[in-house]
C-alpha positions, 0 to 999 in steps of 0.5 A: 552214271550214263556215257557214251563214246564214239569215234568219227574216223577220218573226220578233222576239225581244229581245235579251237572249233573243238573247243566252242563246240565242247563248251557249248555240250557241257551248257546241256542240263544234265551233262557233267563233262564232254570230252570232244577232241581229236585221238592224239595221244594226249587227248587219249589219255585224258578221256581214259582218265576220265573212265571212258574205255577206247576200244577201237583203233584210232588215229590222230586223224580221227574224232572222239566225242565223250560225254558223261551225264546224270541221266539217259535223257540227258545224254541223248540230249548231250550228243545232240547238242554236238550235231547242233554244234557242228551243224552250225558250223557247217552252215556257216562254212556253206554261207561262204562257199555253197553251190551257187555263190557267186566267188569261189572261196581259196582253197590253198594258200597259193590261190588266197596269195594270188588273189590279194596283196598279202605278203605275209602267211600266218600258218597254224596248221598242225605240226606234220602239215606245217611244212606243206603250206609254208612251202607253198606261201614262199613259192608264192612269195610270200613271207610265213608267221609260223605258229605251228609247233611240233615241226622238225629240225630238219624241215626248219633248217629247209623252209629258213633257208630257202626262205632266205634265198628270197628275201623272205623270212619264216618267222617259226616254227613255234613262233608264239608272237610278232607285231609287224607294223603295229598289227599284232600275229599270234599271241601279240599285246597292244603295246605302243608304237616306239622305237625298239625292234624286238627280235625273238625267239621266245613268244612270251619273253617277247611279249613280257619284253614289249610290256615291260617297254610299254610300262616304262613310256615307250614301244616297239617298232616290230617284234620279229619271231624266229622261233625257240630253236632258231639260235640254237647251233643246228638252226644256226640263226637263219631267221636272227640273221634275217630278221637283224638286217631287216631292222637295220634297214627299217627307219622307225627302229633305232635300237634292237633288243634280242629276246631269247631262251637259252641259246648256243653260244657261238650262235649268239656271237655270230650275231654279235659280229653281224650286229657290229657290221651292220652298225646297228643297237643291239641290247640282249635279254637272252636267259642263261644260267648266268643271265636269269632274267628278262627284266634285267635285259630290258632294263639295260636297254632302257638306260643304254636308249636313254630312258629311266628304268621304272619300278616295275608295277606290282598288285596285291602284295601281302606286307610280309612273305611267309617262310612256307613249307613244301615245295615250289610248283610253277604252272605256266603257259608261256615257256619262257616265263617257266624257264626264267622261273627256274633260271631265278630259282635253280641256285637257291633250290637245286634241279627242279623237276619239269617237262623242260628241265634245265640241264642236270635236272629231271624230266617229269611227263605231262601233268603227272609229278610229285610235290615233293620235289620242287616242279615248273612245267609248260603247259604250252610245250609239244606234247601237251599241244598235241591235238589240243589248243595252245593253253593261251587260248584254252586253258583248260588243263592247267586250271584242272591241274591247279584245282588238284594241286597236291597238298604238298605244295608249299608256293604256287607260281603262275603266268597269265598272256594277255592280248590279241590271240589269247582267250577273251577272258582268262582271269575269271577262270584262273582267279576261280581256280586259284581261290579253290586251290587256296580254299582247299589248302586251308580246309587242311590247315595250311597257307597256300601263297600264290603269285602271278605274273601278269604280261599285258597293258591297259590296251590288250582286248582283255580288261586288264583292270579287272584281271589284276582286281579278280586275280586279288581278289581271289588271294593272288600277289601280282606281278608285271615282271615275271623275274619279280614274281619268281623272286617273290615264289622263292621269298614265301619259301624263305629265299631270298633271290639276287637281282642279276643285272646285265652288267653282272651277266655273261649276255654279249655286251652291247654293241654300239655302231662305230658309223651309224650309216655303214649297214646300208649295204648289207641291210635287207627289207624282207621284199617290204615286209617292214615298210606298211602294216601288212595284209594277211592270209592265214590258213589254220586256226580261225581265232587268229584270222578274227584277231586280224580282223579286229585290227582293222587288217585285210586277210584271207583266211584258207579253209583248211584240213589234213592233206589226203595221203602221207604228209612225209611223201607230200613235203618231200614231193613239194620241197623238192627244189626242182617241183616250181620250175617242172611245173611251170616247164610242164605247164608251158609246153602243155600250154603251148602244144598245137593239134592238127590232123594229118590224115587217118590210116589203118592202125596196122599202119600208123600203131604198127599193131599185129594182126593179133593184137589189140589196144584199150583204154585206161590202164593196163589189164588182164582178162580175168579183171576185165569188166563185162563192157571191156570184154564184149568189146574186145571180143566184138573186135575179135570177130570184126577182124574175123579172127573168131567166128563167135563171141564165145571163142573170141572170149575163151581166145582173149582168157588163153593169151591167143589174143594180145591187149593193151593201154591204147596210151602205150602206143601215143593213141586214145579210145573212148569207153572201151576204146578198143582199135583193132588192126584194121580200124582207121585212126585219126593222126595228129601232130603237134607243130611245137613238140613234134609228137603224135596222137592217135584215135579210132573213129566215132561210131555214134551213140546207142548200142556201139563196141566202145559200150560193149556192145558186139552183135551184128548191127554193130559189127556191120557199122565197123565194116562200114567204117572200115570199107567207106567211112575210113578211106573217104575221110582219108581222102577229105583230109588230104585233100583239105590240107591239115585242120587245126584241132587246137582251134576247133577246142577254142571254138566249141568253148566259145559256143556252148560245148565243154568237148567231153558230152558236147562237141557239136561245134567242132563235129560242124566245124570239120565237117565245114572244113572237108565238105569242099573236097569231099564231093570231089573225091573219087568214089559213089555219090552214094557212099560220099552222101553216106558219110556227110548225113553220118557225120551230121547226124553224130554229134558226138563224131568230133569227140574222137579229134578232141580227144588226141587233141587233148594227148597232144597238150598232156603229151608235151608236158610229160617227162619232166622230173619233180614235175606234180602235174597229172599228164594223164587220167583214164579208166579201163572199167575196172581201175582208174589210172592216173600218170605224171609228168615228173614218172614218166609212164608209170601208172597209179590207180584205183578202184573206178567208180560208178558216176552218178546221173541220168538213165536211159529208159529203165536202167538204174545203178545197178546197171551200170559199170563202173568208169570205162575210158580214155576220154578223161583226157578231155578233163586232163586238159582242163575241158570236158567236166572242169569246163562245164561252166562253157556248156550250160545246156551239158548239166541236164544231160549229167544231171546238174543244174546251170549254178552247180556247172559255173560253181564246179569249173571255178572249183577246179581252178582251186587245183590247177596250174594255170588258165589256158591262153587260148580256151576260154570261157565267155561266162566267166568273162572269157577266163581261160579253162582251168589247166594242169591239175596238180597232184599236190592241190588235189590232196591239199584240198580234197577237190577232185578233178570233175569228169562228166561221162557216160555210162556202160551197162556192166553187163557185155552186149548192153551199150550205154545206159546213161550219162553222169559225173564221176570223179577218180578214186583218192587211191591214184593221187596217194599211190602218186605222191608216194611215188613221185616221192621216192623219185625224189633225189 
C-alpha cells in the first residue's frame, strides 16, 4: 500500500493545528491514515507503529507528515491536502498581520500586556518554553493561568515565588482549570454563580467538584488552580497559600473547598493553620488512601454550607451488575478521576498497574500493558502529552486504545470532560468506540460492562443531553460521580465498595472561623484578579483563545513558536532577578546620553594609534579571513600613510603581522564600510555631556569608488591626502570656532525631515554645515581651500553619516557594563562575520557569518558581485535609527529596494523587540512615536524578529567600491552564541 514520510526540519506548529490539519488529510478519497505531528518521542513511536520507518534524525522541533493511501494518485492527493491545509492557515495568519496592515500584531506577551488591560496571561506553550513567557507575564504585572505541562520543579518553585513577591499568583504549571469571575480558563464547565471558592490542584477534580455543586442548586465563585504538584512538600503550597488569601478577601466567596490529589501532609496542614488564621470556611476533597473520594468532599461541604446533599444523577443503569471476569481496565483523560479510581478500587483489588500508580503498585509505559492485571492510565499524564494535544481536546489515542481492548478485560471505566476548552463533540466518537469495543467482546462470547463518568452540565457548549443519550445508547452506565461509577466498575466485578465519607476519613476537619472578620489584615486580592471578569492574553494554543472569545472576554492572543536557541540558556538569561532593573538601567542611560562634537584630530592623537597601526570595523579579524573590500582598504591606507609603496607589498605587510589592525569599537571609534582609520586620518570627537564618554569617526569621503568600499587606486588616495592636508585642519578649525554642535538634535532633526540617519542624512549634513559656515570664511587659509570644502560638503549627502554614527556609540556607550542587562550595545560587521556586544558582557564579542543584503544594483552589478555585510554603521540600527526608523524616510525604500508600506510595517516591527521609544526621536507618520530603542536579546530569539539594517554594498572583489544598496539582517548565530553567554554570566 502506497506511503510516504517527510520531515520538515525546524518547522513548528501547535498541536491543535496539527490536529485540524491531520483531520482534514484523512477526508482525502483514498487516504487510509495520516500521521502528521511534531517528532516527540511519543509521536515517533506511534508513526513506527504504524509501519512507517524514520530514517533520518530528527528532533522535537521538527515536523513529520505520514500518510498511508490505497493508491499513488491518492497519496499525491494526500500530501497536497497538507500544503492546502497549512496554506490556509498560513493565509489567515497573513490577514492579521501582512505587509501594509495598518496595526502590528504582538508578538510577546509583554507587547500584548502593554497594549490592553489584561491582568491575566493564559500560557499553553510547550513545557521547555513555559517558564520564558510566564516570566515575561509577571514582569509585566500580569498574573498566569499556566496550562503548559512538563515544566520542572524547580522552574515551578521560581516563577510561584517571585509571582508571590508581587501579589500575583501562577496558577500551574498543569493547571487544567480555573473559572475567575465566571469566565471559565482551560478546561472549565459552565457552572453557576454561587457561593464556593474552589482551590485546586486538580483540573478535573475541580471540575468533577464544580459539577457536583452545580447538580445540588448551587455554584462557585472562582475556582482558582494551582496546579497538581503545588501541595506537595517541594512546592510547599506557594499558589494554595495565595490563592487562600485572595478568596478570604473576596466578598462573593463565603466557603471554600480545597480539591486536590494526593498531597503532603504537613503541606496540608500548613493551610489548615492559614485557614484558621485567616478566619475563613474551609471543606477539604483532598484524595488519599483514607479519603478516596471527591463526592464525599463536596458532600460534606454541602451539609456544613447548609444545603441538602442530593442523589447524584446517574443514566442507563442495567438492573443488576454481573460478577465478570478479567480484570478492571480505567481509560482516563482527567488524572484525577484515574486516581480516585484506583484510590476506590485499591482495597478491594490490590496494586493496580498504571502510568501513575499509587504507591507499591507497578509502573506501566504508555498505552502498552496487560489485561491480565487490573490497569488505569491517564491518557492526559506528561509523556502521553508530549508533542500532542491534551486527550480533552484530541482524543485520538484513547479511543484506538479502547477499540484494541484486549480480550482480557473483564469491566471498562471511562471519564468524559465536558465544557469550555474540550473537544466540541466528544461523545459520537467515544459512544462509537465503546460499541466496537463491546460488539467485539460479544463476537468472542463475552459481556464487556462499560461505565462512565460524565463531568459536565446542561450548560457546557457540548449538549450534554445528547452525550448521556449517545453514550446509552451505545450499551455505556453513566455517572455524574466518578466515585459512584468506580464503584459500579468494581460492582460488575463482583466488589462491592465502602462508601467513605469525610467524617470516617483522615482529611483535616473543618475549620470554622472563630471572628469572621479577623483576615482582613492579612487577606490579599492578587492586585484585583478576583474583583471583575478579567480580560486575557493567551499565547499558546488558539482553541483557548476562541473559548475566551466565546465567552464574550476581551483577549490578545500572541502568535507564538519555539524560541531560537537553547531554551535552558534563555530562562536562565530571563529569570535572573537582576535582568528587568539592568535593563531598564541600561535603557535609561542609553536614552539619556547626549552627543556633541568637540573637535577633530588626527587619530595618532586622539586614538593614540602607532605609526603602524590600523583600526577596522566590525569585530576582531585576522588576515587570512579578511574579505577583498576589508583588504584593498586596509592596504590602500598602507600606502596613504606611505608605509608601502604598492598595493602588493602593502598586502604581503598586512599577512607577515609587519602592519597591526583591529576593531575600530576597541578603541571608543566607529567607520563606516571598511572603516579603516589610519594614523594620520582626522577624526570626529564627540563627547557625551551626561556619562562623560568619548566617541570617535573618520570623515566621510562621498559615494562611488572610496577606501571605506575597498576602493585604493590613486583617485582615492589623492582625496584621503586632501582630506588630510585641507578638509581636516579646516574643519577643525570651524568647529572650534563655532563652539560644540549638539549631534543628538541633528538626529532629532533629520527624523522629523524625512531622513533615518543610516542612507539618508541629508538634513543633518545642511544642519552642520548651517552651524559652521558662520566661522568658516572666517578662518585663516585660501578662499580656495575654504571654497573646496563648503561645495565638498554640500555635494556629499552622505558626509553627516560619520556624526551620527558616534553619535549613536555614544547612546549605546552609556548603556554598556551593566551585569544581567540583555540589551544589545553594539551591532557591526567586518565583511566576514557579524559581531553583536551586550550590555550585561562587557566587550565581548558574539558573531556569525554576514550576509549578503538583498536590493538594488548600480549599473550591471548583480549578487554575485557583492560581499557579504561590511561595517560599523549598524550602530545607527543599534540606536533605534537607520533601518528600525524607515518608516521616517519614505523616500529611503527606493533606494533598499522596499516600498512606503513595507518601511511603516518594518519600523512598527521593531518596536516588537525593543525596550522602549526614545523621548526625543520621533517619528511624524506614526504620530510622532518615539523610534523604537534597546534591542532585547531575548525578544529577538522569542519572536524571531531580526533587527532591520538597510545598507550598502561592497563589491567583493578589492578596488570595486559600491555596488549597491539593500537591507540585511544579522546572522541568528549572534543572538544564540549571546544568550549562551550572558547565560553562563548568570550568578
Amino acid at each position: 500500500m502506497p506511503r510516504s514520510l517527510t520531515v520538515r526540519h525546524g518547522v513548528y506548529v501547535d498541536s491543535v493545528a496539527l490536529m485540524q490539519v491531520s483531520t482534514e488529510v484523512k477526508t482525502t478519497p483514498g487516504v487510509d491514515d495520516a500521521l502528521i505531528g511534531m517528532a516527540s518521542e511519543l509521536n515517533l513511536d506511534l508513526i513506527r507503529e504504524a509501519g512507517f520507518d524514520i530514517a533520518e534524525e530528527v528532533t522535537p522541533n521538527d515536523l513529520i507528515i505520514a500518510i498511508r493511501a490505497q493508491s499513488e494518485a491518492a497519496l499525491s492527493d494526500g500530501n497536497d491536502a497538507v500544503d492546502v491545509a497549512f496554506d490556509r492557515l498560513n493565509a489567515a495568519a497573513r490577514e492579521s498581520t501582512g505587509p501594509g496592515g495598518s496595526v502590528q500584531p504582538a508578538l510577546t506577551v509583554e507587547s500584548a500586556l502593554a497594549r490592553s488591560d489584561a491582568g491575566l496571561t493564559l500560557v499553553s506553550v510547550p513545557g521547555q518554553s513555559a517558564g520564558v513567557e510566564t516570566l515575561a507575564a509577571l514582569d509585566s504585572g500580569s498574573s498566569v493561568f499556566l496550562f503548559s505541562d512538563n515544566v520542572d520543579v524547580s522552574t515551578e518553585v521560581e516563577l510561584k515565588s517571585r509571582a508571590a513577591e508581587s501579589d500575583l499568583i501562577v496558577m500551574g504549571p498543569d493547571c487544567g482549570t480555573a473559572i475567575i469571575s465566571g469566565v471559565g480558563l482551560g478546561f472549565a464547565n459552565q457552572v453557576r454563580r454561587g457561593n464556593f471558592g474552589i482551590i485546586a490542584a486538580s483540573g478535573t477534580g475541580a471540575q468533577q467538584v464544580s459539577v457536583l455543586l452545580d447538580a445540588a442548586g448551587t455554584g462557585v465563585s472562582h475556582i482558582i488552580g494551582t496546579g497538581g504538584r503545588d501541595l506537595s512538600r517541594e512546592v510547599g503550597g506557594i499558589s494554595a497559600r495565595q490563592a487562600l488569601k485572595a478568596l478570604a478577601a473576596d466578598p462573593e466567596t463565603e466557603h471554600i473547598i480545597m480539591v486536590s490529589k494526593p498531597a503532603d501532609a504537613e503541606v496540608v496542614a500548613e493551610i489548615e493553620e492559614l485557614s484558621a488564621e485567616l478566619g475563613v470556611r474551609v471543606s477539604w476533597a483532598i484524595l488519599g488512601p483514607d479519603s478516596p473520594s471527591l463526592t464525599a468532599g463536596v458532600e460534606s461541604a454541602l451539609v456544613t454550607a447548609g444545603y441538602d446533599v442530593p442523589e447524584w444523577p446517574s443514566w442507563g443503569i442495567s438492573e443488576s451488575a454481573g460478577e465478570q471476569t478479567g480484570s478492571l481496565i480505567g481509560l482516563f483523560c482527567g488524572g484525577t478521576m484515574a486516581d480516585e479510581a484506583m484510590l476506590i478500587a485499591r482495597p478491594l483489588l490490590g496494586p493496580i498497574s498504571s502510568n501513575i500508580p499509587l504507591a507499591g503498585a507497578e509502573l506501566v509505559s504508555g498505552t502498552a500493558y496487560s489485561a491480565d492485571k487490573h490497569t488505569v492510565l491517564d491518557f492526559g499524564a506528561d509523556e502521553m502529552t508530549q508533542g500532542r494535544a491534551h486527550p480533552m481536546i484530541d482524543p485520538s489515542l484513547r479511543l484506538q486504545a479502547i477499540r484494541d481492548l484486549d480480550p482480557g478485560s473483564g469491566v471498562l471505566l471511562l471519564d468524559l470532560v465536558l465544557g469550555h476548552g474540550a473537544h466540541a463533540d466528544p461523545a459520537d466518537d467515544l459512544a462509537s468506540a465503546i460499541a466496537e469495543a463491546k460488539s467485539a467482546a460479544s463476537a468472542e462470547g463475552r459481556v464487556l460492562p462499560v461505565v462512565v463518568s460524565l463531568i459536565g452540565t446542561s450548560s457546557d457548549p457540548q449538549d450534554f443531553s445528547a452525550a448521556i443519550h449517545a453514550l446509552v445508547a451505545a450499551g455505556a452506565e453513566v455517572f455524574l460521580s466518578n466515585a459512584e461509577a468506580s464503584r459500579r466498575a468494581l460492582a460488575h466485578l463482583g466488589y462491592k465498595a465502602q462508601v467513605t465519607t469525610v467524617a470516617e476519613s483522615s482529611m483535616p476537619s473543618e475549620r470554622i472561623p472563630a471572628a469572621p472578620s479577623s483576615h482582613s489584615a492579612q487577606a490579599s486580592g492578587l492586585s484585583g484578579l478576583l474583583e471583575t471578569p478579567p480580560s486575557v492574553v493567551s499565547v499558546g494554543l488558539s482553541l483557548f483563545a476562541e473559548e475566551l472569545r466565546a465567552q464574550a472576554v476581551p483577549v490578545t492572543e500572541v502568535p507564538w513558536k519555539p524560541a531560537i536557541g537553547n531554551p535552558a540558556s534563555l530562562y536562565r538569561v530571563m529569570a535572573d532577578p537582576r535582568r528587568h532593573a539592568a535593563n531598564s538601567q541600561a535603557l535609561e542611560r542609553m536614552l539619556s546620553a547626549g552627543a556633541e562634537v568637540v573637535g577633530l584630530r588626527p587619530a595618532r592623537d586622539c586614538l593614540g594609534l602607532r605609526e603602524d597601526e590600523f583600526l577596522h570595523s566590525g569585530p576582531p579579524l585576522e588576515w587570512d579571513r579578511a574579505s577583498g573590500p576589508m583588504r584593498g582598504a586596509l592596504a590602500g591606507a598602507v600606502v596613504f600613510e606611505g608605509l608601502a609603496d604598492t598595493l602588493e607589498s602593502a598586502e604581503e605587510g598586512l599577512a607577515e603581522g609587519r602592519f597591526s589592525f583591529a576593531p575600530c569599537h576597541s578603541r571608543d571609534a566607529v567607520g563606516p564600510m571598511a572603516g579603516v582609520v589610519s594614523p594620520s586620518m582626522w577624526m570626529f570627537e564627540l563627547v557625551d555631556p551626561v556619562h562623560g564618554n568619548r566617541a570617535y569617526c573618520s570623515l566621510n569621503e562621498g559615494l562611488g569608488k572610496v577606501l571605506r568600499y575597498g576602493a585604493n587606486n590613486e583617485e582615492v588616495l589623492t582625496r584621503l591626502k586632501w582630506m588630510r592636508d585641507v578638509l581636516g585642519p579646516v574643519l577643525a578649525g570651524a568647529v572650534a570656532a563655532t563652539g560644540p554642535l549638539d549631534a543628538k538634535n541633528y538626529v532629532t532633526q533629520m527624523l522629523q525631515s524625512g531622513d533615518e540617519g543610516h542612507n539618508r542624512n541629508r538634513t543633518a549634513t545642511l544642519l552642520f554645515l548651517r552651524d559652521i559656515m558662520p566661522k568658516l570664511f572666517t578662518l585663516d587659509y585660501p578662499a580656495d581651500d575654504l571654497a573646496e570644502v563648503a561645495r565638498f560638503l554640500g555635494a556629499n549627502d552622505y558626509f553627516a553619516l560619520n556624526l551620527v554614527m558616534p553619535t549613536c556609540k555614544l547612546a549605546m556607550a552609556a548603556a554598556k557594563g551593566v551585569p544581567g542587562s540583555t540589551l544589545v550595545v553594539t551591532m557591526a560587521r567586518n565583511g566576514t562575520d557579524f559581531g553583536i556586544q551586550l550590555a550585561g558582557t562587557g566587550d565581548r564579542w558574539y558573531t556569525g557569518p554576514a550576509q549578503i543584503a538583498e536590493g538594488l544594483y548600480l549599473g550591471s552589478y548583480g549578487v554575485d558581485d557583492a560581499n557579504p555585510d561590511i561595517g560599523d554603521s549598524a550602530i545607527t540600527e543599534t540606536a533605534g535609527i537607520g533601518g528600525l526608523a524607515m518608516a521616517a524616510a519614505p523616500a529611503v525604500v527606493r533606494l533598499v529596494g522596499g516600498d512606503v508600506a513595507f518601511a511603516v510595517d518594518t519600523t512598527r516591527r521593531m518596536y516588537e523587540i525593543t525596550l522602549g521609544e526614545h523621548p526625543q526621536h520621533q517619528i511624524p507618520v506614526l504620530e510622532f512615536r518615539g523610534v523604537p530603542s534597546g534591542i532585547d536579546l531575548a525578544k529577538v530569539l522569542r519572536t524571531h524578529v531580526l533587527p532591520q539594517i538597510n545598507t550598502g554594498m561592497a563589491g567583493k572583489v578589492a578596488g570595486v567600491g559600491q555596488v549597491g544598496a539593500g537591507l540585511v539582517t544579522p546572522p541568528v548565530e549572534c543572538f544564540t552564541s549571546a544568550v549562551d553567554g550572558l547565560s553562563a554570566q548568570q550568578p
